[in-house]
Structures are given as C-alpha cells and as structure tokens.
C-alpha positions in Angstrom: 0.0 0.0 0.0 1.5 3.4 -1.2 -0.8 5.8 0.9 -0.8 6.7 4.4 -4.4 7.3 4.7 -6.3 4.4 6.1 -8.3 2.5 3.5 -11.4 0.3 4.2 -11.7 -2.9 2.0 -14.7 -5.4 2.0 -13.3 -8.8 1.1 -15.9 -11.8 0.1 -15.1 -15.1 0.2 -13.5 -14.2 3.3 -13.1 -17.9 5.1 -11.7 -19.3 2.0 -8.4 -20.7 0.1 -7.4 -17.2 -1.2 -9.5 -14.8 0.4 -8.9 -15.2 3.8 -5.0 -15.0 2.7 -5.8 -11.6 1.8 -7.8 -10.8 5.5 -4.9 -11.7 7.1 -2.3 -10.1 4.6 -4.3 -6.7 4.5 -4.4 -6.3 8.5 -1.0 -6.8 9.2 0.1 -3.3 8.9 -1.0 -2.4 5.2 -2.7 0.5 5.9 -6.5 -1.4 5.8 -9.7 -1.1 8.1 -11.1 -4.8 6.2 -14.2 -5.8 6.5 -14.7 -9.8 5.7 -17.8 -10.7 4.3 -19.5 -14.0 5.4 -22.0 -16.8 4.5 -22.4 -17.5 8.3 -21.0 -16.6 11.2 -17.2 -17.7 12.2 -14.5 -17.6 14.2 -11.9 -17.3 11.5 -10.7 -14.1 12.1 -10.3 -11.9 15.2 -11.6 -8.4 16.0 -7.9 -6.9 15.9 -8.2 -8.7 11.9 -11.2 -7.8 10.6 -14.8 -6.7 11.3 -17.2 -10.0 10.1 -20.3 -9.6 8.6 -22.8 -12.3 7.6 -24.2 -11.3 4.2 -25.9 -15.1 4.2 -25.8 -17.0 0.4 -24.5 -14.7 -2.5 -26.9 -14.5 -5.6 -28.7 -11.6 -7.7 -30.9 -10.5 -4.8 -28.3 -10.6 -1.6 -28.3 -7.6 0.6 -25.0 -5.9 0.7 -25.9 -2.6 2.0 -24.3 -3.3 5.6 -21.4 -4.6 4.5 -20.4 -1.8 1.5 -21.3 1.2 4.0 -17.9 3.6 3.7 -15.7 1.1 2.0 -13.5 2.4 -0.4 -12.5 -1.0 -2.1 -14.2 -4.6 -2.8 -12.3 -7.1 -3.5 -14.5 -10.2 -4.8 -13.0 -13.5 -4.3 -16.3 -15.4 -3.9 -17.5 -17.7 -6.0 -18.7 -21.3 -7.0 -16.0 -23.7 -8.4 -14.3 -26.7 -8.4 -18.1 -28.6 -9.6 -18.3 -32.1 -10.5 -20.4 -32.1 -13.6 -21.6 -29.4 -16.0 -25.7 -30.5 -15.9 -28.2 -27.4 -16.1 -28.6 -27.1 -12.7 -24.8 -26.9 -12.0 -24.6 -23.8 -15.4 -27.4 -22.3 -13.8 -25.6 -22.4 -10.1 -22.6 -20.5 -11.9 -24.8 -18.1 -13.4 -26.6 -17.3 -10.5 -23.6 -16.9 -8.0 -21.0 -15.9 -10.3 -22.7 -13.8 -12.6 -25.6 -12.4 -11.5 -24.3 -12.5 -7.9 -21.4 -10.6 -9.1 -23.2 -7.9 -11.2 -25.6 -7.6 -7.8 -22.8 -6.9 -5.9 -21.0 -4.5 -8.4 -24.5 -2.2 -8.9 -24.7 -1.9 -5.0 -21.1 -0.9 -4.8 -21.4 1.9 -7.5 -24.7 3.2 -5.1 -22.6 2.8 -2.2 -19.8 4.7 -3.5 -17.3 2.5 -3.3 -14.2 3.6 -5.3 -12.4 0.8 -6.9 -13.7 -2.9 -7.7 -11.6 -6.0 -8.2 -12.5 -9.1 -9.5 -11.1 -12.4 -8.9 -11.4 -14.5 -12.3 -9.4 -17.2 -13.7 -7.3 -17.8 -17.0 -10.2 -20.3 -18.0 -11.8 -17.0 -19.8 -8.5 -17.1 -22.0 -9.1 -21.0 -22.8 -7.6 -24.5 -21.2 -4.6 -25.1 -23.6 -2.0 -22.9 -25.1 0.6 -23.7 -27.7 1.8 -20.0 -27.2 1.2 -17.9 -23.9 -1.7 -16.6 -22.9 -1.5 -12.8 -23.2 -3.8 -10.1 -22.6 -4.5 -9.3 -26.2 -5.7 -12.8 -26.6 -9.1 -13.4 -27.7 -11.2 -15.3 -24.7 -12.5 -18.9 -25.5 -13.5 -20.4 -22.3 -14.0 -24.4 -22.7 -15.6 -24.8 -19.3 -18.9 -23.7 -17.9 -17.1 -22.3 -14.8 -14.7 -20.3 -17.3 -17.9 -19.0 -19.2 -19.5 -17.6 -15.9 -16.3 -16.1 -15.1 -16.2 -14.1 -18.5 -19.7 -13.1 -18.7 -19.3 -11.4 -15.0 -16.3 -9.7 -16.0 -17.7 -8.3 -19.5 -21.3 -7.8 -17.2 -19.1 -5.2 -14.7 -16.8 -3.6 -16.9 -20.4 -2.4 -18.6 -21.4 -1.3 -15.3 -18.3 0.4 -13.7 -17.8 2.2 -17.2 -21.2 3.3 -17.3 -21.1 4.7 -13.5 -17.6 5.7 -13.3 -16.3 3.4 -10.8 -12.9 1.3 -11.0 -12.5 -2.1 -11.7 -9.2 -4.3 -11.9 -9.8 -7.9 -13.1 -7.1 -10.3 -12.4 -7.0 -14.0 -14.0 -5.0 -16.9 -12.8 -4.0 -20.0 -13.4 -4.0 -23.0 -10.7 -3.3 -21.6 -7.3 -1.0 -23.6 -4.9 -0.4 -23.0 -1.3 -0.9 -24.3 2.3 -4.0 -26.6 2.3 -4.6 -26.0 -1.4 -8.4 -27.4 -2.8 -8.7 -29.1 -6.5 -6.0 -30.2 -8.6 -3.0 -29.5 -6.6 -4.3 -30.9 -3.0 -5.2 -33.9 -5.7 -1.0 -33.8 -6.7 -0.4 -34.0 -2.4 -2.1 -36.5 -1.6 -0.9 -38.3 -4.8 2.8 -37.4 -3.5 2.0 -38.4 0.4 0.9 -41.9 -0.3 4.3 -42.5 -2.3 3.0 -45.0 -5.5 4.9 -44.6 -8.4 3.2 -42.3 -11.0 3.5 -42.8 -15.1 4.7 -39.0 -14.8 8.1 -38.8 -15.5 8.8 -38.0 -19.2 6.3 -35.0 -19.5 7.5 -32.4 -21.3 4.7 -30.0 -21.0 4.7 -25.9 -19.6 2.0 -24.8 -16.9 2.2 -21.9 -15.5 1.0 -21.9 -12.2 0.6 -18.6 -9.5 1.8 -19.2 -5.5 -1.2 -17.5 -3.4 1.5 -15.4 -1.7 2.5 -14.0 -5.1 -1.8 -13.7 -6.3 -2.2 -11.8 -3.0 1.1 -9.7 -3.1 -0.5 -8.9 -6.8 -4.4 -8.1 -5.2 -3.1 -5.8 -2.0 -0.6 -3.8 -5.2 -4.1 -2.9 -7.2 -5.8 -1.7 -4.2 -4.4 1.7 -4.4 -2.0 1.7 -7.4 -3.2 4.1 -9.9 -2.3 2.3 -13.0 -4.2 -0.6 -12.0 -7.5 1.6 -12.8 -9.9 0.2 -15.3 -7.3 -3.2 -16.5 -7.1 -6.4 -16.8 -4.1 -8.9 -15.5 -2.8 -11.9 -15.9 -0.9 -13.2 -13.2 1.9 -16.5 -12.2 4.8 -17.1 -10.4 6.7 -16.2 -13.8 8.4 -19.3 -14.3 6.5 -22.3 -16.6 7.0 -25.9 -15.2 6.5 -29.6 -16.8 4.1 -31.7 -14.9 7.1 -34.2 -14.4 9.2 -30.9 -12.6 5.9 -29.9 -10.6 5.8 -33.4 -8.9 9.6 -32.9 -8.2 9.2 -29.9 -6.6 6.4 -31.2 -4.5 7.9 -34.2 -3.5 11.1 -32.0 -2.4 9.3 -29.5 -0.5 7.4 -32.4 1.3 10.9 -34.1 2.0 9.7 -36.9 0.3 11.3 -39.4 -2.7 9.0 -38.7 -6.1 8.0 -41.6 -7.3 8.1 -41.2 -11.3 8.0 -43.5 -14.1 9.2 -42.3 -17.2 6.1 -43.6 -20.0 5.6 -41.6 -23.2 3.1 -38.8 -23.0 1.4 -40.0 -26.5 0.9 -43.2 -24.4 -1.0 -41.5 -21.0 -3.2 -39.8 -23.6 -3.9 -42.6 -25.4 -5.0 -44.7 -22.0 -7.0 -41.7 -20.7 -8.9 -41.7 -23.5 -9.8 -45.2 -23.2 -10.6 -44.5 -20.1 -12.8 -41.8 -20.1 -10.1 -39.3 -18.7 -9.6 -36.8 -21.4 -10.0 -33.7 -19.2 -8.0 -35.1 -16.3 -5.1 -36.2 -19.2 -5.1 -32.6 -20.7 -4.3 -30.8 -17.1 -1.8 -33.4 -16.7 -0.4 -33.5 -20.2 -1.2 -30.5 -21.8 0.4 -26.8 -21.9 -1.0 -23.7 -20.4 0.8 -20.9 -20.1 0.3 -17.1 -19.2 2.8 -14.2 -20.6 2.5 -11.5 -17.3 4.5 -9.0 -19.0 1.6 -6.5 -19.0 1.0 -7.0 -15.5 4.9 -6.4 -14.8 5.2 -3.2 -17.0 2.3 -1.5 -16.2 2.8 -2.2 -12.2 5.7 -2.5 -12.0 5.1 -5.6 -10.3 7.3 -9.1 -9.9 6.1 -11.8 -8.1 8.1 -11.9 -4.9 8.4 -15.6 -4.3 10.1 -18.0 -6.6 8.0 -21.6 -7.5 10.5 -22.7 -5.1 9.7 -20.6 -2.3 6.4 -21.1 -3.3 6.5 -24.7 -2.6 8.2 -24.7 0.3 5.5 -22.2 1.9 2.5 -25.1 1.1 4.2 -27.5 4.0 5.3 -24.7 6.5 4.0 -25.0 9.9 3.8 -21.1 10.4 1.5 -19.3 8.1 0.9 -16.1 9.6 
C-alpha cells in the first residue's frame, strides 16, 4: 500500500483458500480497516483482523448494503467452483452466484460509492490449452462452464463500472497452490503423500501456475495503485514448469522421494482416452501458459516468491 491514509476494504469469500489469505495479509500493517464478508457466522478471524459480517448466500438479490457502508474497495473472491459435472442445474448455479451475484454486488457498490472494484477471475476465460502464452491481447474462449460464468461477470461489470464511473481491476490466474490448497493441486499431495509410483516422469509439458503469496502480493498492489484503474491482468509465479518438474518440486518440498516412471506422453493420452479421462489427461499433459508482461510493466510488479519458495510455503507450519 502506497498511501498513508487508512483504507477500508470489503473482502468476500473471506473464510476461504485465497480470500482469507488476503484478510490476514491486509491487517497486518498495510494501511486497511477490512471488513470480511461471510456466509455464516465464524471464528476465522479476530476483531484486531477484521470486522465480520454475515451477508448469508451470495446471488442476484443478496443484501449488501451493511457490508459496503464507507468502504473504499471490494475485493471479490467469492464464487462457485471446483463442480463435478456441467448439468443445467450446475450452469445455472454458476450463473446465479457468479454472474448475477457478481453484477448484484457490483451495482450496490457503485450506489454505495465504493471507489475501486476488483474481481477475482481465472485464465479459463483465456481458454484450457496454449501452444503459445496466454497474453492479454488474446481473444477469450472459455471451454468450461465455470470459465464462461467467469467471462460473462467480468464483460457484465466492466459495462457497469464504465457506465457509473467506478474502477474495476480484473485479475485472471491460473491454478493456485499454497498451504491446504483445494482441487488439482491438494489432488497432486495427496498423490505425493501416499508415495505410488506415477507414469509421470517423461512430461514435457509448460504450466504456469501462481503461488497464493504472489496472487495476494498482486491483489493488495491494485488496491491503491493508480495504474491498475480500469485493467485487466494476468498473473503467475513467472516461471513455466513440466508436470514431471511440478511433482519434483512437491515431492522436495514435502521431503519426500518422487515416485516417477518415465512412460511416453502419446501413451498417457492414449489410456486416458480409453478410459474416459480426457479432461484429467489434458491438465496433466497439456500446456497452459500465461505471458505476465503486462502486468509487470504496467505495475511494475514481480512476483516476490520464486515456484520454489512457493512450494516450500504449502508444507510450513507457520502461516501467519
């Protein structure tokens, strides 16, 4: 934070994986009065953190007139993800929390007169596989149904905040890895813990992947910087990995052997296939990557933990 007046930020998603990162991160001496934003009522954070308020299920008629009264910032993290099938119900569960919730929240914040909005997507707006870089440029083409919600909210607010003359900063990442991690890379843990060998060891793929220190590092730097007004950001750690050097990394930060059998990628694909695994295959197998030079020129931002570090923060004891 760059200015030494006190700012007040309403975080949602407040108890989760990346949001309540940022409660803790923003009251630690960065210049924030944060206010966390709740389903129900818990004891995640103390007073001395942040003041809680229970705003109950988000959707396009929530109330959030309690919780947006003097902020100067929202910062949305909440949403609905990480769902097993793509039936109606679960599209219209996306569209409901993630869109209309969203747009909800973002006209109630422009009557409030909240200052600045930013918007936690995900790279699934730019697409789920990349023979080049993502970059900012890009056109979208998300595959997934969670990927399309994501889009339509963000086109559905920038049309707002334009309209109304409030801020908005939009930030898209790729898979986000730290302590206690949900989806995909808690799946790679546990995989690691129970020590089988894995068919993973001659992939020759490039993820790019974002450590939640480094996401929040990038969130807390829009708050109040003024070239973050009115973009859009793609965000990672910086440096592209194989699935075969991700597992390594893993196992090393655990302290554990990795387990790896080197078996042709053409071969894995071929087997998933057969098996019904195509989507699993392609995260494991394919290439996604994200150029963040924008982000870095226009910020002047660099992420400040290497993969390395970033790894090694998932199996700290201390993460306060």
């Amino acid at each position: 934070m760059s200015s030494d007046k006190k700012v007040n930020v309403l975080i949602t998603g407040s108890t989760g994986f990346v949001g309540s990162r940022i409660v803790n991160t923003l009251s630690a001496g960065n210049g924030c009065s944060v206010t966390a934003a709740t389903r129900q009522p818990k004891p995640a954070f103390s007073a001395e953190k942040a003041v809680q308020i229970q705003i109950g299920e988000i959707g396009p008629s929530t109330e959030w007139a309690k919780a947006l009264l003097g902020q100067d910032i929202v910062v949305h993290v909440a949403a609905v993800a990480h769902m097993s099938s793509n039936s109606d119900e679960v599209v219209a569960r996306y569209q409901s929390v993630n869109v209309e919730g969203t747009l909800n929240l973002v006209r109630q914040a422009v009557e409030a007169g909240v200052k600045r909005f930013i918007f936690l997507s995900s790279i699934g707006v730019n697409g789920n596989i990349s023979d080049v870089p993502f970059c900012l440029t890009d056109e979208v083409n998300p595959q997934e149904p969670y990927a399309a919600s994501k889009r339509h909210a963000e086109e559905r607010l920038k049309e707002v905040c334009k309209a109304e003359g409030m801020e908005f900063v939009i930030i898209r990442p790729p898979l986000v890895y730290g302590p206690n991690a949900p989806g995909n890379f808690g799946s790679l843990v546990r995989w690691v813990e129970k020590g089988l060998p894995l068919p993973l060891g001659a992939i020759h793929n490039k993820r790019s992947l974002v450590a939640l220190d480094n996401l929040v590092d990038l969130i807390v730097t829009c708050i109040d910087h003024p070239a973050a007004a009115n973009q859009t950001f793609l965000v990672s750690d910086g440096k592209d990995l194989s699935t075969t050097e991700l597992f390594r990394g893993v196992a090393e930060a655990m302290g554990k052997p990795s387990r790896l059998v080197p078996v042709p990628a053409g071969l894995l694909q071929l087997g998933a296939t057969l098996l019904g695994k195509k989507a699993m295959a392609q995260r494991l197998l394919g290439s996604l990557q994200v150029d963040i030079s924008h982000t870095r020129e226009r910020l002047n931002w660099t992420p400040p933990l290497t993969v390395k570090q970033g790894l090694q923060r998932c199996f700290e004891t201390d993460q306060d």
